[in-house]
C-alpha positions in Angstrom: -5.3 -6.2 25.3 -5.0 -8.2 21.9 -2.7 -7.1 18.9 -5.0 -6.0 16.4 -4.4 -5.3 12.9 -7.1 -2.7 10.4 -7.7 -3.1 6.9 -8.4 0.2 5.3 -9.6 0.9 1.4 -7.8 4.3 -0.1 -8.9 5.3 -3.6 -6.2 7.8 -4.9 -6.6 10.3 -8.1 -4.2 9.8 -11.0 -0.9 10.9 -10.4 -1.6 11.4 -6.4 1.5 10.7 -4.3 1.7 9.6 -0.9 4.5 10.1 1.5 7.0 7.6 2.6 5.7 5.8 6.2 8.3 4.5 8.5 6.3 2.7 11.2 6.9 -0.6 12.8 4.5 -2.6 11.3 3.4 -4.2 8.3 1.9 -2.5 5.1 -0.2 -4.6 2.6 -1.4 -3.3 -0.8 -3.5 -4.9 -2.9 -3.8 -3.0 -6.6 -7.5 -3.2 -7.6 -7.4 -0.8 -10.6 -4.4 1.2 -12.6 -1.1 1.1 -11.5 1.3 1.7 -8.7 4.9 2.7 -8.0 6.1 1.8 -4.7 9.9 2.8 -3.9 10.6 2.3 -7.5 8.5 -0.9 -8.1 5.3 -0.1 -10.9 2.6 -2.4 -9.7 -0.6 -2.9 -11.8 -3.9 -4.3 -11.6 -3.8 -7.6 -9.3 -0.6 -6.9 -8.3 0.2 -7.8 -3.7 2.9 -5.9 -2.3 3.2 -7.1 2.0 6.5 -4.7 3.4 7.6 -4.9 6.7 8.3 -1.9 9.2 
């Protein structure tokens, strides 16, 4: 069996929050409207955040 990786697209309400994930892969956000804040960090429009697991 391969590794395989999936790319999802998640639109999110203003102000939404999403839980903390602690998995063993890789997490990759790309910000393609508003803003962000990831453990502390406010991303914006444009803004690549890649995090380990």
């Amino acid at each position: 069996m391969k590794n395989r990786s999936t790319t999802i697209l998640l639109k999110f309400e203003q102000e939404t929050s999403y839980p903390h994930r602690n998995h063993p892969t890789v997490d990759e956000l790309f910000i393609m409207e508003g803003k962000a804040t990831i453990t502390g960090v406010e991303l914006e429009k444009g803004d690549y955040l890649y995090t380990t697991g």
